[in-house]
PASEPA-972162 format. One record per atom (N, C-alpha, C, CB): residue in three letters; x, y, z. Coordinates in steps of 0.02 Angstrom, whole numbers, plus 50000, padded with zeros to 5 digits. Glycine has a CB too. Layout:
N
ALAXYZ;...
This chain:
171
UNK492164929349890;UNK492654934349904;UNK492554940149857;UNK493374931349899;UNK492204945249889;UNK492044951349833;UNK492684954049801;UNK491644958049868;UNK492714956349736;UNK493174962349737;UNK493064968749739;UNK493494962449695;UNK493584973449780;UNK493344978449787;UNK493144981149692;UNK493894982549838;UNK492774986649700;UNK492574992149642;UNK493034996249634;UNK491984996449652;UNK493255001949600;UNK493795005949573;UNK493675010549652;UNK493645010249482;UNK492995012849650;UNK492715019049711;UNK493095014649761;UNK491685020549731;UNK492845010449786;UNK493015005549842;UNK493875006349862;UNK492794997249813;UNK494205003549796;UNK494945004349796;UNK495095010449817;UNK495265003249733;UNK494905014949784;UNK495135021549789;UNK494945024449854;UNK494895025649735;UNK494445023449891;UNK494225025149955;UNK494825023050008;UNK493525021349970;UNK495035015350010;UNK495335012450045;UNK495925017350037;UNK495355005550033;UNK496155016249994;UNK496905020649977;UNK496845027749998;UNK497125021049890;UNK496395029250005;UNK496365037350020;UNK496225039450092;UNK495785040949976;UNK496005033650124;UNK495775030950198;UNK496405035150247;UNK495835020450204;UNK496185041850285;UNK496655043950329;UNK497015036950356;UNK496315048450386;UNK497535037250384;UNK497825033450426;UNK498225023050402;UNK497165034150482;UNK497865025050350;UNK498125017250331;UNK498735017850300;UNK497655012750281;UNK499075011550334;UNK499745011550314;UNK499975005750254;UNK500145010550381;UNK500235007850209;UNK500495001350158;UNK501214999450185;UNK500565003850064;UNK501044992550178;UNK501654987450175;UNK502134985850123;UNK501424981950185;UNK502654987150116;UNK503274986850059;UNK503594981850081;UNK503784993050050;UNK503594977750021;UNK504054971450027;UNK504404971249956;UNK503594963950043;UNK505214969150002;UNK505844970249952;UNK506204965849936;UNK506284974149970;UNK506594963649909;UNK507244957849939;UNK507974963749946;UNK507464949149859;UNK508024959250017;UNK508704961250048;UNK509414959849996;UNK508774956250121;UNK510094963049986;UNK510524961049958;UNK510734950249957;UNK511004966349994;UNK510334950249998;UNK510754941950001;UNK510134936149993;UNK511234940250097;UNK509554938849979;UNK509064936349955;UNK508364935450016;UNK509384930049923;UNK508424938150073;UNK507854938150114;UNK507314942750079;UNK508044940650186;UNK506714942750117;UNK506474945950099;UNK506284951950148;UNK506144942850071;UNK506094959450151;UNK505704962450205;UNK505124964650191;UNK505974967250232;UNK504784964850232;UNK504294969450229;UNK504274977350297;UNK503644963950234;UNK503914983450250;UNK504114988150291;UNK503634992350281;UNK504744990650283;UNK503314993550342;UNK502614996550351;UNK502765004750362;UNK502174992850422;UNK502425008150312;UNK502585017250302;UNK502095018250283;UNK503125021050252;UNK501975027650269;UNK501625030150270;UNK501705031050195;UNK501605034150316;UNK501065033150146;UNK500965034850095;UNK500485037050081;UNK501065032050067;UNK500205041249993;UNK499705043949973;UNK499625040949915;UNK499705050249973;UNK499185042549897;UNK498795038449816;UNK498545045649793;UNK497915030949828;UNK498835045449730;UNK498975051049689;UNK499015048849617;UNK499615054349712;UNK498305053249566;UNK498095049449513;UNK498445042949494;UNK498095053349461;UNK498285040149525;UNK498265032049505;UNK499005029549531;UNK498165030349408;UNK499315033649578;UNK500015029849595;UNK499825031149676;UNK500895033949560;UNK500415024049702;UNK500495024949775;UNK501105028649788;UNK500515018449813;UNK501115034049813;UNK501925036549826;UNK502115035849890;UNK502085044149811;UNK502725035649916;UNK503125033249982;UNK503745036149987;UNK503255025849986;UNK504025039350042;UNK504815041850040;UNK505225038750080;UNK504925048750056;UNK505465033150070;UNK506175031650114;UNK506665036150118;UNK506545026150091;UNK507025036250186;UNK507255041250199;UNK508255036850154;UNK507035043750302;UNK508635040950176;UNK509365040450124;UNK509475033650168;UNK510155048350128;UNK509625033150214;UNK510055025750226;UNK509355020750243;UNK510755026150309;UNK508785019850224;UNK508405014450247;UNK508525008350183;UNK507545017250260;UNK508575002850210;UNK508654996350166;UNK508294996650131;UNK508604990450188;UNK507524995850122;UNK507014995750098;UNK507295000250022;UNK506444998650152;UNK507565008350026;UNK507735011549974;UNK508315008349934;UNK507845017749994;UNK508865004649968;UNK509505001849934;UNK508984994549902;UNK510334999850004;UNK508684993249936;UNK508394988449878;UNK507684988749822;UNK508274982449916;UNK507504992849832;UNK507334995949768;UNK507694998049710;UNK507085000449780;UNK508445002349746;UNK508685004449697;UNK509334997449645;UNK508995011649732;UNK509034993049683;UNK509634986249662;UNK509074984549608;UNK509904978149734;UNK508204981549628;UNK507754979649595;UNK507164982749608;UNK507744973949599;UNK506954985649568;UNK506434988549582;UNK505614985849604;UNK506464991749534;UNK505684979449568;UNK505044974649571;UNK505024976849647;UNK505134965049549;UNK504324976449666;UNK503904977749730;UNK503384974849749;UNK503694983149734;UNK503224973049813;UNK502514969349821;UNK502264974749873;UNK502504960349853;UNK501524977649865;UNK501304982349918;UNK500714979149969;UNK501024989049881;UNK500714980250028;UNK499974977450042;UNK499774981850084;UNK499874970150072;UNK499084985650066;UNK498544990550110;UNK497914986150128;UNK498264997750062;UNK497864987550176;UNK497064983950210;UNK496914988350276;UNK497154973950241;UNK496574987350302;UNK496044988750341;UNK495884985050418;UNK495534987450296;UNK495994986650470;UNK495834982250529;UNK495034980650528;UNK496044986050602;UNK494594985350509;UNK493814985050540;UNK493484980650480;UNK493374994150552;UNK493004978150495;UNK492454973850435;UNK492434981850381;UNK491334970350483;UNK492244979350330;UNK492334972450299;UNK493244970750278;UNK491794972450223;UNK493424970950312;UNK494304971250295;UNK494434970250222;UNK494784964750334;UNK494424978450201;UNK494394976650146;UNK495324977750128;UNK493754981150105;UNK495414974150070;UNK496334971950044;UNK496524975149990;UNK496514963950020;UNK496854977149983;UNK497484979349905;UNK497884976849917;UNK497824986449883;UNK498264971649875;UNK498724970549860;UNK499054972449800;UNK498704966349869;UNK499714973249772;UNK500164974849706;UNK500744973749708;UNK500184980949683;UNK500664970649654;UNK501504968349609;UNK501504971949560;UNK501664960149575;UNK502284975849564;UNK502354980849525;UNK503144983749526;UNK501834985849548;UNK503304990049502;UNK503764991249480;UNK503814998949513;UNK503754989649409;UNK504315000149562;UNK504415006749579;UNK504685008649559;UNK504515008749618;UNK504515015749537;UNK504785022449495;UNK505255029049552;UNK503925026749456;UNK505835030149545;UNK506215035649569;UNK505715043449552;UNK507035035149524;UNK505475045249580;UNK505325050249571;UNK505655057149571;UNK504995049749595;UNK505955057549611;UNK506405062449650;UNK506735058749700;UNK506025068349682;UNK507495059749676;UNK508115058349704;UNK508265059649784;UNK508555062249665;UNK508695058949838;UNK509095061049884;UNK509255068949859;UNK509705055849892;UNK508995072149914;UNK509305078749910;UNK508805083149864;UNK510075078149878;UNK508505081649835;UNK507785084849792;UNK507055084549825;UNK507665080449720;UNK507205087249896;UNK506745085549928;UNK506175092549908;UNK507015083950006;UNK506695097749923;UNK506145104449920;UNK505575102849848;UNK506715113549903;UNK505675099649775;UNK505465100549736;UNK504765095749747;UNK505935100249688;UNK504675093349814;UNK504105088549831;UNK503745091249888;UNK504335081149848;UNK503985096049902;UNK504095095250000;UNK503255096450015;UNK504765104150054;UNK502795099649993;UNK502235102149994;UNK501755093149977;UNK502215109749930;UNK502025089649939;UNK501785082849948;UNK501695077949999;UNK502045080449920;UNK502565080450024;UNK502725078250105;UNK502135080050150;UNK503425082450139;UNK502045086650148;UNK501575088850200;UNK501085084850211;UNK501295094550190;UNK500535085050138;UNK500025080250121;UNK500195073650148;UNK499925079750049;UNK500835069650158;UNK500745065350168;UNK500875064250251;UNK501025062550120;UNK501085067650275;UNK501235067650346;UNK500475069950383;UNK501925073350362;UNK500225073550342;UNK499275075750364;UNK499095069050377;UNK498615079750291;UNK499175065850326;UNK498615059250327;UNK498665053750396;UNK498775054050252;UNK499225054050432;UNK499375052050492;UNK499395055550555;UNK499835050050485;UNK499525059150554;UNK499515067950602;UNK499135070650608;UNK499815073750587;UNK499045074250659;UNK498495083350635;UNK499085088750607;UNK497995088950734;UNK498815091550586;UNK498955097250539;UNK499625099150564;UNK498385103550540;UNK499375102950626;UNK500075107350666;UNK500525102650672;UNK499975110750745;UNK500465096250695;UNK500935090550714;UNK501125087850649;UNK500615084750763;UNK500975088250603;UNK501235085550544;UNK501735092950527;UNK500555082850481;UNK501635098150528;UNK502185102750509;UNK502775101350556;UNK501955110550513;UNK502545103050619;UNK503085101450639;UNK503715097850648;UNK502985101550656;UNK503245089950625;UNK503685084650595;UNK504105087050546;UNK503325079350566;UNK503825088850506;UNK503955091850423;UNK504655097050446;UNK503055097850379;UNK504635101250494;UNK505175106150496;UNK505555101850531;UNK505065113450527;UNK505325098250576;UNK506075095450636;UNK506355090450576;UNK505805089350738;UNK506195088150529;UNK506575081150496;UNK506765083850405;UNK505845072250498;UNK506565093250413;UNK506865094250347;UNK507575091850333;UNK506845101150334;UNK507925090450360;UNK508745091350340;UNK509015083250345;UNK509255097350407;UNK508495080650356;UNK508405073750321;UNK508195069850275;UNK508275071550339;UNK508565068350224;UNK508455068650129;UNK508025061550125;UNK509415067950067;UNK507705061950081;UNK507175056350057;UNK507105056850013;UNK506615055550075;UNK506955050249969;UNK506645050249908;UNK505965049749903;UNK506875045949874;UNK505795052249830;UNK505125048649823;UNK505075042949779;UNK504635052949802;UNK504725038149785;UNK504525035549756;UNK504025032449766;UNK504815033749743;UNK503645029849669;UNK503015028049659;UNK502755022749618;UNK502775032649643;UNK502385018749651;UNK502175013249609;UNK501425015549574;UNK502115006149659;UNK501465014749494;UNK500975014949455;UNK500455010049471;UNK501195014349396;UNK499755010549470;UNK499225006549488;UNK499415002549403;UNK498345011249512;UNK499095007249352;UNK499055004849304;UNK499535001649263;UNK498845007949285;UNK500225000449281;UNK500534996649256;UNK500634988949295;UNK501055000449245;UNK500124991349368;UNK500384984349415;UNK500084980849428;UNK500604984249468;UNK499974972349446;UNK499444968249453;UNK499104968849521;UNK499664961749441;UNK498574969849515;UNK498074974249584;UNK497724967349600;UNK497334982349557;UNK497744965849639;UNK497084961549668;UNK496814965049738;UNK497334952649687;UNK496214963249755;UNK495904966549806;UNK495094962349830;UNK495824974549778;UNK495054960649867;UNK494494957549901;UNK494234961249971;UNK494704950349916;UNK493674960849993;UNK493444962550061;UNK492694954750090;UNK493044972950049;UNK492724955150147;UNK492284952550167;UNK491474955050112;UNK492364954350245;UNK491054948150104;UNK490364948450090;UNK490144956050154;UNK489944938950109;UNK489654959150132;UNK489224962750169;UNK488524965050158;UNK489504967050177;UNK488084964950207;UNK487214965550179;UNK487164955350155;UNK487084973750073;UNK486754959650103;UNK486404953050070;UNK486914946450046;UNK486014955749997;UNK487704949750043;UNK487964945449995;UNK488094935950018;UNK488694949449976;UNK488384935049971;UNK488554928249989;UNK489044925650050;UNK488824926149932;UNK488694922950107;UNK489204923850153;UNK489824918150145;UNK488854923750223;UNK489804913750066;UNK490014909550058;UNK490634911550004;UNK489524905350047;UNK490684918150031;UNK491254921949977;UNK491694924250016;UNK491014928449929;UNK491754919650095;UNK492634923750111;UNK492914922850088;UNK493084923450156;UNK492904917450054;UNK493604914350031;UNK493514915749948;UNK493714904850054;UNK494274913649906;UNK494064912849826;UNK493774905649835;UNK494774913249762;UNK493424902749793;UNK493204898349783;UNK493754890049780;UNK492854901049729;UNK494364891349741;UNK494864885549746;UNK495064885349815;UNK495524886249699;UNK494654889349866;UNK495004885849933;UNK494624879249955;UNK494964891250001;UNK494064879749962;UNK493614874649961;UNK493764869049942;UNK493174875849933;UNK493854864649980;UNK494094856349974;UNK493454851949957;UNK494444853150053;UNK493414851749887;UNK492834843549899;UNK492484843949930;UNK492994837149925;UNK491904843449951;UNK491594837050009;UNK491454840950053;UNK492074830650043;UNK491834846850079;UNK491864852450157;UNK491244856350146;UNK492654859150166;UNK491134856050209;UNK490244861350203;UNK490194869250173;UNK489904863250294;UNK490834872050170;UNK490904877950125;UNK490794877150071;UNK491424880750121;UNK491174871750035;UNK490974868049962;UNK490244866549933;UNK491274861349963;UNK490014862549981;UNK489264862649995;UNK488904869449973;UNK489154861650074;UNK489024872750005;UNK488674876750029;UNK488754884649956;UNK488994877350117;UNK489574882149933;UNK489654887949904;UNK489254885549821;UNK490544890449908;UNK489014878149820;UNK488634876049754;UNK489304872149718;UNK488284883749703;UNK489944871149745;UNK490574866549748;UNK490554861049759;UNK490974867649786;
């Protein structure tokens, strides 16, 4: 199971169109997860829930966060993080970001269609917020590719004893 490289990470994250997964706990102890749009910005993932989404009331109860970005096509490559979201800018402090917004509505949109978004949903307040890479525990794997070991989908403690992966992985 390779891990991605810093380039690698950073590619993925910067990857038009991929969406990260936010997972929260609900007031009564469920958990969600909630698939949005975001940018990776020196070394943070940023995201704006809009004023009444759950996802934001539970951040602002606990901030701890689990994120997950990946990839549909080979080598599917993964980010995962446990971490700690940061308030960036409040409800109602939208203008002091709004040019970020844009950027981030590009990365899903074309251009014109992302403004437009951008003007029809100004008068709807969002926060920002951002999870630090470097304060958060990153793991990240992708499929073997080329030469590598094709005996690296997996981490290695998956491998049971005796099973021909085991075998095979020198287990």
């Amino acid at each position: 199971m390779p891990k991605l490289t810093n380039d690698e990470v950073n590619e993925l994250l910067d990857t038009r169109g991929v969406l990260v997964r936010i997972g929260t706990v609900d007031a009564d102890g469920m958990p969600r997860v909630v698939p949005t749009w975001f940018i990776h910005r020196h070394g943070d993932v940023l995201f704006t829930p809009r004023a009444e989404s759950v996802f934001l009331a539970n951040l602002r109860r606990d901030p701890r966060v689990g994120l997950s970005i990946d990839e549909e096509a080979l080598p599917y490559r993964k980010v995962t993080v446990q971490g700690v979201a940061e308030l960036r800018h409040d409800l109602g402090d939208d203008d002091a970001w709004r040019d970020l917004y844009r950027d981030i509505a590009r990365r899903y949109i074309e251009p014109d269609a992302a403004e437009a978004y951008v003007q029809a949903t100004i008068d709807q307040p969002r926060a920002l917020l951002a999870v630090p890479l470097t304060t958060a525990k990153v793991s990240t794997w992708r499929m073997p590719v080329g030469e590598e070991d094709g005996t690296g989908i997996w981490a290695r403690r998956y491998y049971r004893p005796g099973t021909k992966m085991a075998g095979r992985s020198g287990g």
